[in-house]
Structure formats: C-alpha cells, structure tokens
N, C-alpha and C positions, 0 to 999 in steps of 0.2 A: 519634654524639654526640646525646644526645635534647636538643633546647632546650625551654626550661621556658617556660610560656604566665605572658605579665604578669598581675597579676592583676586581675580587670573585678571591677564591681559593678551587677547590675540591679533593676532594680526588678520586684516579683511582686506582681500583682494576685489577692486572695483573694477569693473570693465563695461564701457559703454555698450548696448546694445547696437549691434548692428544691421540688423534688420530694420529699413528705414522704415516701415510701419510702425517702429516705436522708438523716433529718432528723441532724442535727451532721457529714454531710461539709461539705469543702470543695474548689472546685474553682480552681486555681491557674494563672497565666499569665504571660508574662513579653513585655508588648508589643516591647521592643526585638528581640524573637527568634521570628519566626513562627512560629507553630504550633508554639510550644515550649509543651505543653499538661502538666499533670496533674492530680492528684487524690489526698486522702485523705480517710479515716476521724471526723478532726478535722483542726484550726487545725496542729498540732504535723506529724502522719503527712503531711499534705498539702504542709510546709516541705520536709518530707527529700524528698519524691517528687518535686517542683520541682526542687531540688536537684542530684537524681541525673541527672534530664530535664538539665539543663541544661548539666552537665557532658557529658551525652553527646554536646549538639548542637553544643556548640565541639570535641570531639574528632572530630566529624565533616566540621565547619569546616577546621578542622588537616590531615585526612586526606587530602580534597580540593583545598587549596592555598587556601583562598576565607581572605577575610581575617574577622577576630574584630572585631566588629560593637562601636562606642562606645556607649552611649544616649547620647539627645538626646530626653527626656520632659522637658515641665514638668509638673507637675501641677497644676491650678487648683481650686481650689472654686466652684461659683454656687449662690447661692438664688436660689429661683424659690417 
C-alpha cells in the first residue's frame, strides 16, 4: 500500500544571480530544507527546478524513515 505524503508548503527564497555571465538567472532555495538548492535560466525555469529539488528531497526523507520537516520561518522586514 503506497501512503500518500500530506501536503507541506515552503517557502523558496529567489535571488538573482549576480555574476553577469549569467545575467537574468536565478538561484533558488528553500531555508526550511537544507541544502535543498537550485537554479534557473529566469524567475519561472528556476520555480520548476526548486520544485522538482524539492520533491526529491522529501521522497528521500520518506525513503529513509526521517520525518517531513514543518516550516517555522517568520519573515521580517528592517530598514536600515
């Protein structure tokens, strides 16, 4: 019997690449989930590439027996 994973929602931090040899990538991250890293081409190719990262790293999660991680981010704004 396959049990079906509840469904999470995290949060993915995008940030343009700055290295102008890859001006309009973006590189993508997912704090609640370490080193759950990627990157695209633009805003959009770099959503699905998170995406995909990300499913892998909870099926890996699953695979292993390790439990599927909540977030607990606030996110704040400061000026300075």
């Amino acid at each position: 019997m396959v049990r079906k994973r509840k469904h999470v929602r995290y949060t993915v931090i995008l940030q343009q690449e700055p290295d102008p040899d890859f001006a309009g990538y973006y590189n993508a991250s997912v704090p609640a989930l370490p080193g759950c890293l990627s990157y695209g081409a633009n805003r959009e190719k770099a959503l699905v590439n998170i995406k995909e990262a990300v499913q892998l790293y909870l099926e890996d999660l699953e695979a292993s027996g390790e439990p599927i991680p909540d977030e607990h981010i606030e996110q704040v704004g400061i000026e300075v």
